[in-house]
N, C-alpha and C positions, 0 to 999 in steps of 0.2 A: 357580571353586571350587578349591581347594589341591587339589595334586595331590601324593602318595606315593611313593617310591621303594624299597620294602620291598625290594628285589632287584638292588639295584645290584652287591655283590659275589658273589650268586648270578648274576647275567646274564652276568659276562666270567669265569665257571667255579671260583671259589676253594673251596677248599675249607671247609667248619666243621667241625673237630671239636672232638670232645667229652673227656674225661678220663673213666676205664668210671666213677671212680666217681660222675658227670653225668650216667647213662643216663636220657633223657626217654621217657616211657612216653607215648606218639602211642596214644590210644583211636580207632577209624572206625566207623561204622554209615551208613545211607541214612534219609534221611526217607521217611514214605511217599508221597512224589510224585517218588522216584527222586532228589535233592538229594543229593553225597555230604559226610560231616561227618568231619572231624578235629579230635579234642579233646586237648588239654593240660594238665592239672591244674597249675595255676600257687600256691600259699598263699601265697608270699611278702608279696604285695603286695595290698592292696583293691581291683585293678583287671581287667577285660575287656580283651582286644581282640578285634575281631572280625573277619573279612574273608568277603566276597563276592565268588568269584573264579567267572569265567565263560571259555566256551573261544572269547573275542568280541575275540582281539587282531586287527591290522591285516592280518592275511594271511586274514583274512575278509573283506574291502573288496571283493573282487571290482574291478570295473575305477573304484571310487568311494573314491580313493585318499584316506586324512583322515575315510571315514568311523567308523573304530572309535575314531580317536582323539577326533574332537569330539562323537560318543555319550559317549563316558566323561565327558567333561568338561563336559556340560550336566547331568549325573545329580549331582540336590544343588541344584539352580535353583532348581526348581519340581516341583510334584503339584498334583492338580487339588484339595487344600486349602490347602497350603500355601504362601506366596510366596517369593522365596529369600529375603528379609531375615527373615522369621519363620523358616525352616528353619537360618540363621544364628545368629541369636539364642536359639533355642532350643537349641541344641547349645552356645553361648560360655556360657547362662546357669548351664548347670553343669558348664561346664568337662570337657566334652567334646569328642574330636579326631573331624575327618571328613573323607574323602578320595577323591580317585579315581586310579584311575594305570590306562592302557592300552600295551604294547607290542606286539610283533608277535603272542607266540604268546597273550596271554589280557588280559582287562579286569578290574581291582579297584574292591572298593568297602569301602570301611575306617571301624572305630569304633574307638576307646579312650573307654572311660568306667571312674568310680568302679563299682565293684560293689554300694554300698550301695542297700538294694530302691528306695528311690523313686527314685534319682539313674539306677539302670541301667534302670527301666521305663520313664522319662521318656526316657531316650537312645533305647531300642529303638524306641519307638512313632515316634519322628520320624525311626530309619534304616528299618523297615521299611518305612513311606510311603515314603521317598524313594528306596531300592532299588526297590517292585513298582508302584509307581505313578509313576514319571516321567512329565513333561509338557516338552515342548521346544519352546517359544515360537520365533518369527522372531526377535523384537528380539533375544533374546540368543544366540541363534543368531550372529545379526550381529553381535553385540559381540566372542564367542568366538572367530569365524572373521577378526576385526580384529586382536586379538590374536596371535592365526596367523601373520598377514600380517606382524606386527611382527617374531616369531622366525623367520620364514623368510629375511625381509632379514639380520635381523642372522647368520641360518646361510652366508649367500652373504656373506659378507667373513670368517669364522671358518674357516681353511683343515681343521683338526682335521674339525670338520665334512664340509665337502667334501669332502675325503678319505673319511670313514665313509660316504657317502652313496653315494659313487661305485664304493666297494667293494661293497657289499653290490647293488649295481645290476648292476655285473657280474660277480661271484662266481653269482648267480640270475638273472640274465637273465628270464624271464619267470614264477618261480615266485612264488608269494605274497609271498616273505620277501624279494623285490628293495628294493620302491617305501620311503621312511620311512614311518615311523606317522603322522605328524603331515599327511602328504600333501605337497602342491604348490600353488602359487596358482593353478594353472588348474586342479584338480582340486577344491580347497574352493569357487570361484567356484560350478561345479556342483553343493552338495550344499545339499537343505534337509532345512525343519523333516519333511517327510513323511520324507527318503531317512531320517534319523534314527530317528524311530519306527516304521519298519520293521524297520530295522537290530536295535532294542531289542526288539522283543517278535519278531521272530525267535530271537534270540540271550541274551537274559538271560531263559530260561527254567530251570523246574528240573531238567528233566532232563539239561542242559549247568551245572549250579549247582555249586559247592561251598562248602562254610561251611567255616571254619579257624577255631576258638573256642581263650583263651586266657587262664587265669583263676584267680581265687581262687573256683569254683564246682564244686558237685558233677556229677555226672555227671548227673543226672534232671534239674537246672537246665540244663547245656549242652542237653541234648535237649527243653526245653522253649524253646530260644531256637533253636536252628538250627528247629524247627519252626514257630516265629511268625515269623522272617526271611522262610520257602520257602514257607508255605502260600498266598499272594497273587499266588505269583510261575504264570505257567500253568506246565499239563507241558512242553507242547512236545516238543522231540526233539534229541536231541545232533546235531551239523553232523558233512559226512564225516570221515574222516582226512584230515591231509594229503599231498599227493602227495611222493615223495622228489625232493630237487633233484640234479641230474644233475652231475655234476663235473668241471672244465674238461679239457679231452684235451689241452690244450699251456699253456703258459707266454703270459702275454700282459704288456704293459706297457701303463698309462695315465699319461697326466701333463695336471695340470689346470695352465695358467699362472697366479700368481699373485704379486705384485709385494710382497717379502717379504724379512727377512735370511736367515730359516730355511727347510730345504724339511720338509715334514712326510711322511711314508715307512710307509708297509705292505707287509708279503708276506703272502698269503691264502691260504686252499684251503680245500676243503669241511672239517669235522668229519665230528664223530659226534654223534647224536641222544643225550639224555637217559637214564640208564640201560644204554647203551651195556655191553657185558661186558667189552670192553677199556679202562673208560674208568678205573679206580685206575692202570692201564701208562701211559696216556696221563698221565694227570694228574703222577703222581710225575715222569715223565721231563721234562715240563715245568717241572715247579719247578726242575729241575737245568738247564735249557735256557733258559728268561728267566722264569719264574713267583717267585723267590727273593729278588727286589730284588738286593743285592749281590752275594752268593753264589752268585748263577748264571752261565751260561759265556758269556751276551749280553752282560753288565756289563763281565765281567771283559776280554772281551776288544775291546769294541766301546768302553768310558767309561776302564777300567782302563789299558788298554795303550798304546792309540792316542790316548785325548781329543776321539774323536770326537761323543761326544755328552754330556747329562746324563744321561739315563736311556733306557733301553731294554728292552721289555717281548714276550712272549708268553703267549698264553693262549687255552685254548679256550671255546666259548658253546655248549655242549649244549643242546638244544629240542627241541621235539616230534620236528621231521624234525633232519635235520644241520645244526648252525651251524656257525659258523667258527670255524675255526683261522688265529689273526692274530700277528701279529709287526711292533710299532711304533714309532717312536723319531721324533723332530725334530732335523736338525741342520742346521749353516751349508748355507749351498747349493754352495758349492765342495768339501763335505766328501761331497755326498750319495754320488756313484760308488764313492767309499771306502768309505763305512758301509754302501752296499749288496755289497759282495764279501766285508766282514768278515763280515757275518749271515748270508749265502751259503755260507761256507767253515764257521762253527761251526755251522750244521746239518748240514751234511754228516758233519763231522766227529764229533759229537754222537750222531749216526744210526750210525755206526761203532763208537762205545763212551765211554766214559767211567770215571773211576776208580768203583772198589769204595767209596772213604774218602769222593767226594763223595754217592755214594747213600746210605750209613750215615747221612752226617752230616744230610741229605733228611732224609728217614726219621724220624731221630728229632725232627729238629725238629718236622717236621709233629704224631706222634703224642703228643709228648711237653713241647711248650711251642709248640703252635699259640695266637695270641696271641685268639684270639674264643670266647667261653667262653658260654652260655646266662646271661647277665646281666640278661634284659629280657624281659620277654613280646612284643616287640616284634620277640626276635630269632626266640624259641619257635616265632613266626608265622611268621613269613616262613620258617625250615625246615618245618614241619609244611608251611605249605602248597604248598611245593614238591614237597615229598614223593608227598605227595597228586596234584598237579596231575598230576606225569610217572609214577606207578603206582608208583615206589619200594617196595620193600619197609618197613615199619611200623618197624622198626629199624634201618633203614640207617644214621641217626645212630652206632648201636655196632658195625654191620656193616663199612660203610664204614674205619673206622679200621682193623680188622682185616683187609681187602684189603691195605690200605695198607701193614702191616705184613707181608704172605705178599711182595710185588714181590719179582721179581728183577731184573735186570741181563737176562736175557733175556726176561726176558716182556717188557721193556721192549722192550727193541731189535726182538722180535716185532711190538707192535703199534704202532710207529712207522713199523716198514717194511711193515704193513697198511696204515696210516689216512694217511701224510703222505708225498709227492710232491716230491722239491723242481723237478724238471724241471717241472712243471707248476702252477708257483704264481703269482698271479696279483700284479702289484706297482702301485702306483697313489702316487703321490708329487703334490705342491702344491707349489708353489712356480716359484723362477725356474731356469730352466737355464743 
């Protein structure tokens, strides 16, 4: 089943804003089986989207690592009516989009249809079967976890990869958010069709549910669809919080060998969770530090000066608990010692101060010709349901920019020298030595 990426620039922390006079009015209520719903009056366009977002990402697998991820990705197969070339066919016949996507902290289940009444009841009736009635066969069980098998080999020659994998391995060491989503081959080898529909009618319940509606519809219409979505679904009970991951106490270095022109290069350290109070000081100081593309002081001084690389990037991944704070670039392998003491020294330096003219000039970019604009119901969604997911305040779309705009030059240097460590960051490089 095709799987979605609604959150690819929301997962490595970018920001969206908006222009005031773009303020999206995010309506919320509960269904009554506890379900939470965020609506967006969309007129523009004759179309829906919907999403069913559960709090069922892969740092729920407990020690059955692959299992959130191949739940997600057998939902849309089969229900106990439907077979998946009929559940296919009936969404291609009218041109309607369906998807699933699982990462660490939650699992999606996604529509786009026309709005017009027969075309959007005909799409609902075949996602709400196949959101509250999943059936998870063996055979394709074994197709899916074949397909697995394929992206994990070709993960183990992809140093990029490697690299993410190993960070995030030991950045958490034993907390949820270590292992990938997708798991391991001796961990899929263990998982079947039962650990699955455990996993599913544990976890995609309504009281862990959220609907994220997005539309040319009224508001009595959104609440008459997020409540035929959720009524199928059981109550069940929301999963705990997660525990906070602990933050490395020293500096460590890893190096995978890998036989290569390039070596590929990280420096890590815990973040800050989602919502975060410091997180507009963290974010601005960032785009001035490698978040900027050219204009920041990673480029300038690590591609601009030296030629040590093509590009070089930092950015943080707020989540439930603390993600990371990463800092990454690929360069020759004889250059790597080099590009690591440059990035080394403009943090340092960075964390020290910076001019007044490059925060201004931050700043205004950000608030003032940030280039992602509410162009799509597509996009509408993917913030509304972030918003939702991490508790955000209903406005932070217009809130947020107005953070953005109070920064100072110390709140900055405040909460960098809160949240970021250089003695203590963790570095993990591929390649040859």
């Amino acid at each position: 089943m095709k799987r979605f990426s609604l959150y690819l620039l929301l997962g490595v922390g970018l920001l969206f804003l908006l222009p005031a006079e773009a303020a999206v009015k995010i309506q919320h209520w509960n269904t009554s089986n506890g379900a939470r719903v965020y609506f967006v009056q969309a007129n523009q366009l004759p179309m829906m989207d919907v999403e069913l977002k559960f709090d069922a990402g892969s740092a729920r697998d407990g020690d059955q690592f692959g299992l959130a991820y191949l739940t997600s990705a057998l939902i849309g197969t089969s229900t106990s009516k439907l077979a998946e070339d009929v559940i296919s066919s009936d969404f291609n016949n009218i041109g309607a989009q369906f998807g699933t996507d699982a990462g660490r902290d939650s699992a999606s289940i996604y529509l786009r249809t026309l709005t017009r009444p027969q075309i959007l009841n005909q799409a609902l009736s075949v996602f709400e079967q196949v959101a509250s009635n999943a059936v998870f066969k063996p055979e394709i069980l074994d197709r899916e976890r074949n397909r697995l098998y394929l992206q994990l080999k070709q993960k183990a020659v992809t140093p990029s990869a490697l690299m993410s994998d190993k960070l995030w391995s030991e950045l958490y060491g034993k907390h949820p958010y270590a292992h990938p989503p997708e798991g391991t081959q001796q961990s899929l080898e263990k998982l079947t069709a039962q650990s699955l529909k455990d996993f599913y009618r544990q976890y995609y319940v309504a009281s862990n549910a959220q609907v994220t509606i997005v539309g040319k519809l009224t508001r009595k219409e959104a609440e008459q669809i997020a409540t035929r979505l959720t009524q199928a679904l059981p109550e069940g009970k929301k999963p705990a919080t997660l525990p906070p991951p602990l933050p490395l106490e020293k500096a460590e270095v890893v190096h995978i060998p890998f036989t290569a022109t390039q070596t590929h290069y990280a420096l890590a350290q815990m973040g800050v969770e989602r919502g975060n109070p410091d997180y507009a000081a963290l974010f601005v100081g960032n785009q001035i530090l490698g978040g900027s593309g050219f204009s920041s002081l990673l480029m300038e001084n690590v591609r601009e000066k030296r030629g040590l690389v093509y590009g070089v990037y930092s950015y943080f991944v707020p989540m439930k608990v603390a993600g990371p704070f990463i800092i990454s670039l690929s360069t020759k392998n004889a250059n790597e010692e080099k590009a690591d003491k440059v990035v080394r020294e403009t943090l340092e330096h960075f964390m020290k101060g910076f001019s007044d003219k490059k925060l201004k000039a931050i700043k205004s970019n950000l608030i003032d010709g940030f280039p992602l604009r509410m162009d799509s119901n597509s996009k509408l969604l993917a913030y509304a349901s972030m918003i939702g997911f991490y508790g955000l305040p209903l406005d932070y779309l217009q809130s947020f920019p107005k953070a953005i705009s109070k920064v100072t030059k110390q709140d900055i240097l405040k909460a960098w020298s809160k949240h970021v460590h250089p003695p203590a960051l963790l570095q993990v490089t591929v390649g040859q030595k």
